[in-house]
C-alpha positions in Angstrom: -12.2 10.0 3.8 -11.1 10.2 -0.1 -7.3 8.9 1.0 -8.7 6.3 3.3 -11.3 4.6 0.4 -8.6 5.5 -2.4 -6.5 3.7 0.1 -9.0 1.4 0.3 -8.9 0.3 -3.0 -5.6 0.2 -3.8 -5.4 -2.6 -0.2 -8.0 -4.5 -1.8 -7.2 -4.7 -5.0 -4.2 -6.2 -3.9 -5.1 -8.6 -1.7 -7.2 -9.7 -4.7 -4.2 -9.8 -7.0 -2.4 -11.8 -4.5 -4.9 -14.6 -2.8 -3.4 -14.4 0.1 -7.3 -14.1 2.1 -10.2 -15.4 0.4 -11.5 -13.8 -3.1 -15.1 -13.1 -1.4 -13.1 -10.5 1.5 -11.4 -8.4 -1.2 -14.2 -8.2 -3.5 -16.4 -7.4 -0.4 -13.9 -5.0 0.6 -13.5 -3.5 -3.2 -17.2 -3.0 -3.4 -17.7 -1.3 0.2 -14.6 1.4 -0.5 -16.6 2.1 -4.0 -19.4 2.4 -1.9 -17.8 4.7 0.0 -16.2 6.8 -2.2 -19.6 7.6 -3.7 -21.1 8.5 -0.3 -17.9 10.8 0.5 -18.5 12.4 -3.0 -21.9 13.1 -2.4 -21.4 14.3 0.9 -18.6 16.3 -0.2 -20.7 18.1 -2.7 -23.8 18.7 -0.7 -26.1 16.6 -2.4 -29.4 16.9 -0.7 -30.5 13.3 0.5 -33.9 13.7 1.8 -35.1 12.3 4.4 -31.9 10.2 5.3 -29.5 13.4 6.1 -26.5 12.4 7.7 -27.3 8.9 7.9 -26.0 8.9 4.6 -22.7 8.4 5.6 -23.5 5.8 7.7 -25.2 3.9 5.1 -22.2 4.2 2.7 -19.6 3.5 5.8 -20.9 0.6 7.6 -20.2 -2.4 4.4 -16.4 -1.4 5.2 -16.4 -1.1 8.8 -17.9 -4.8 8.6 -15.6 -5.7 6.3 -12.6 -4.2 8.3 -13.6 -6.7 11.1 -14.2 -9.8 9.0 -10.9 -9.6 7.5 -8.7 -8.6 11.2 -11.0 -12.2 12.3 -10.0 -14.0 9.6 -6.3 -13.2 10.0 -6.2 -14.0 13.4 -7.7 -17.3 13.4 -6.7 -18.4 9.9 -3.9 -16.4 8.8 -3.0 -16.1 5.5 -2.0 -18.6 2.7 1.8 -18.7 2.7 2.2 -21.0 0.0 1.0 -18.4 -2.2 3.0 -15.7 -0.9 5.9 -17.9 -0.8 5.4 -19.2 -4.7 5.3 -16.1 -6.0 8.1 -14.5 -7.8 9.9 -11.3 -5.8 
């Protein structure tokens, strides 16, 4: 789980960089793989919960699963913006 938020971030943070899908999307998606970072952290080191045990995870997963399926929806029916992929120096 620490490749696949680090992963995570890196995705988003360049989709931000580059507009090519709305701002809201990456910075959704930037938050939820913080989000989950934390919750694999804390998982990772045993940190007691309470009363929510393994629904932690969950919790901290579901923002980027949501996300996940927002952003494959909004590439199949809108696509992305090629005039800024295509104005952008290589």
């Amino acid at each position: 789980m620490l490749i696949f938020t680090l992963g995570g971030l890196i995705f988003y943070s360049a989709l931000y960089k580059s507009r090519v899908v709305p701002r809201f999307i990456s910075i959704w998606g930037l938050i939820a793989a913080a989000l989950l970072f934390v919750g694999t952290v804390l998982l990772m080191l045993e940190v007691d919960t309470g009363a929510l045990g393994n629904v932690w995870e969950l919790i901290t997963a579901a923002p980027i699963a949501v996300n996940e399926m927002v952003l494959a929806l909004w590439l199949i029916i809108k696509g992305f913006n090629l005039p800024t992929v295509a104005s952008k120096p290589a």
